[in-house]
N, C-alpha and C positions, 0 to 999 in steps of 0.2 A: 277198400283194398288198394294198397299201392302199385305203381306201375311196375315196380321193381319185384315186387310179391308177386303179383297177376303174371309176369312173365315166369318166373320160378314155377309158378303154380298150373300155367298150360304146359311147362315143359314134363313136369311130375304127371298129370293129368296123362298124358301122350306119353307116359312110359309107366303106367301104371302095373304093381307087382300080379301077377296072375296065381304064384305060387308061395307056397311059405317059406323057402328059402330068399327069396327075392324082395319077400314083405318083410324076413327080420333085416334084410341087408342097408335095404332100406332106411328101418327104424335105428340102425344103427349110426348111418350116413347124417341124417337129420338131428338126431337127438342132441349132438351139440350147437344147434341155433336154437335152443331152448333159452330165453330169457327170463329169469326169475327176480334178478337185481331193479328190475322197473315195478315203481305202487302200483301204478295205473290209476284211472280214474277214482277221485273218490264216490262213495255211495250216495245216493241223492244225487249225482250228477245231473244236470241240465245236458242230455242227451238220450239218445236210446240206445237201451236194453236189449239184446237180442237172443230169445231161446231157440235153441234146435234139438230137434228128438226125430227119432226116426222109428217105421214099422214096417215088418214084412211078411209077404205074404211066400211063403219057401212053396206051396205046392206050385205056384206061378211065376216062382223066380224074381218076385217084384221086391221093389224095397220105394217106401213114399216116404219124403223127407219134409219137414216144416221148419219155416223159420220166421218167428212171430217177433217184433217191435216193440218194445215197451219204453212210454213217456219213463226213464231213468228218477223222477220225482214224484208222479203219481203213479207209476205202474199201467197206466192206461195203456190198450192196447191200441196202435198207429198204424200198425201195418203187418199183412202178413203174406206169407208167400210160401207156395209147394213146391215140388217136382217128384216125380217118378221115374223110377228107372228100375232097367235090372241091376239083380245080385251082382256087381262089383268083385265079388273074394268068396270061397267057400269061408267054413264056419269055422275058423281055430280058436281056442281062447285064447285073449294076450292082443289077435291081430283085428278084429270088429271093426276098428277103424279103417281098416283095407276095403269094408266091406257096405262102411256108410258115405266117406268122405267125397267121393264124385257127385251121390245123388243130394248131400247137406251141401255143397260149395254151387250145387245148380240152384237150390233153392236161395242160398243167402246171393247169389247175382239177379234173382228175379227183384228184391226189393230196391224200392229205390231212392234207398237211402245207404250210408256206410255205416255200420255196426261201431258204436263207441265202445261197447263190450257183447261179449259175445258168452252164453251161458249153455254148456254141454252135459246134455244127462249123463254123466260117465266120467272119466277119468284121465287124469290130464298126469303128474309127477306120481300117484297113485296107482302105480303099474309097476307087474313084475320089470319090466325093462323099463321104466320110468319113462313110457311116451307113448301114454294113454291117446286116444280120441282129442281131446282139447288140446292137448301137448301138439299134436302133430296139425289139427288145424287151424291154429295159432301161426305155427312155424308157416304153413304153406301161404295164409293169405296175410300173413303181417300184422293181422289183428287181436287185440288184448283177449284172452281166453281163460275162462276157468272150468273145473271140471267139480258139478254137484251128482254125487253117485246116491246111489237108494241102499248100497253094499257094500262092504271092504275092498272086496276082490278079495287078494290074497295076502291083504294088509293085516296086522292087529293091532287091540285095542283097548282101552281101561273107560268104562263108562263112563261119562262125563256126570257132571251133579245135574238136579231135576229141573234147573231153573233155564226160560232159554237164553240164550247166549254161551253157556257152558260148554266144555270143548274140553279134550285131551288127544293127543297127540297119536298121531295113524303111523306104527311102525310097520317098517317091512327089511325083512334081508338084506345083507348085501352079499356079495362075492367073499369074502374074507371071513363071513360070521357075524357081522357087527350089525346092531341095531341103526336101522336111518328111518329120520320123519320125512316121510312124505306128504302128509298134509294134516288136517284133524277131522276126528269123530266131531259135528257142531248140533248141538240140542236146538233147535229153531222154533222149539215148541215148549212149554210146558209141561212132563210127565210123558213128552212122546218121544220114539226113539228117534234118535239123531238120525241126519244124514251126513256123506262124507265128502270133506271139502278136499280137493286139491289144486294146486297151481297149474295153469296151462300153457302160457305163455306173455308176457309184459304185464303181469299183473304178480303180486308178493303171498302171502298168504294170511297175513293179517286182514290184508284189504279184500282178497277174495271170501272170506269169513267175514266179514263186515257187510261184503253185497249179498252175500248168501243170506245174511239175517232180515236185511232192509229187503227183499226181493222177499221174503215169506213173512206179510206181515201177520196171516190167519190159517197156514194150515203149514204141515212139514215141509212140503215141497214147494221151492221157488214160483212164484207167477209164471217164470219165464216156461219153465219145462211143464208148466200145469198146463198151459196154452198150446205150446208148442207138440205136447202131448196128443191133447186134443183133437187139433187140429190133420196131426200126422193119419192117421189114424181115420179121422174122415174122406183125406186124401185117397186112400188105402182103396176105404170102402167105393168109393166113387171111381177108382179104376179095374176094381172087380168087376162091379155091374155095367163100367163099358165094355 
């Protein structure tokens, strides 16, 4: 993260939205330092990979964040790193991001390394207010972000053909009536159902559909959020039983 993102980002941090008026105000405020004109790095990169997923435990109020390293050429995992914390944001749909991004921006300062890219189970330009989870922690820590979701949202879609790499384009509403692409439906498998690509921040959508395919090289879901899943989730369990 940059110094100039890091300060932006304890300023945000330290006024964080408590309410949904103040969370869409927000997502309003920012959604214009969204970068989508940058490739970002290419696939195969000589760098790391970085997945984050998060899980909660609501009777406890907890929420455990992961964010796991990957060798950018072999997929090897390098480095991984938790945190836990509380619930951040009640539960709206739309705002999730209100409600993970304190306890995923503790976990990505535990490693120590800086994220060449950064891989978000959810939804980056793919959002009813196009500033999904990636989109916004993109924008806060300066870093290249993509959003690989397991669902639409409230995107649609035309099934892509059965072969992987296959792909058609993720529409969603605008204000006026008009169809816009937000990202695509990407088949990463063979005969299994796609998951959904979208852009997050410094990174295009070609190229984020290219690391999405090179990041899954044997099951649907990318290494990064397979790991990062994983791990979240151990976290979880290990601060129950403290």
């Amino acid at each position: 993260m940059t110094n100039d993102a890091t300060l932006s980002l304890e300023d945000e941090l330290a006024h964080w939205p408590t309410d949904e008026a103040a969370a869409l105000a927000t997502q309003d405020r920012l959604r214009a330092r969204v970068r989508t004109a940058q490739s970002g790095p290419e696939p195969g990169f000589a760098g790391t990979v970085v997945g984050v997923d998060v899980a909660y435990d609501d009777e406890r109020d907890l929420v455990a964040a992961a964010a796991v390293a990957l060798d950018g050429v072999t997929l090897a995992v390098v480095e991984e790193a938790t945190a836990v914390g509380r619930v951040a944001f009640p539960y709206v749909p739309g705002l999730l991001a209100f409600r993970e991004i304190p306890t995923v921006v503790d976990a990505l300062r535990r490693l120590g390394r800086t994220p060449d890219l950064v891989v978000c189970d959810g939804y980056g330009l793919a959002h009813p207010r196009r500033f999904g989870l990636a989109s916004h922690l993109g924008v806060l820590t300066g870093l290249p972000t993509i959003g690989v979701a397991k669902n639409p949202f409230t995107s649609r879609y035309e099934l892509p053909g059965e072969e992987r790499g296959a792909s058609s384009p993720l529409l969603d509403g605008t204000a006026d009536g008009r169809d816009e692409v937000v990202g695509r439906a990407l088949r990463t498998q063979k005969g299994v159902k796609p998951v959904f690509v979208s852009v997050g921040h410094r990174v295009d959508l070609d190229r984020a559909c290219a690391h999405t395919l090179h990041l899954s090289p044997r099951y649907r879901i990318p290494e990064t959020t397979r790991a990062a899943d994983a791990l979240c989730r151990r976290a979880l369990s290990e601060a129950r039983a403290g």
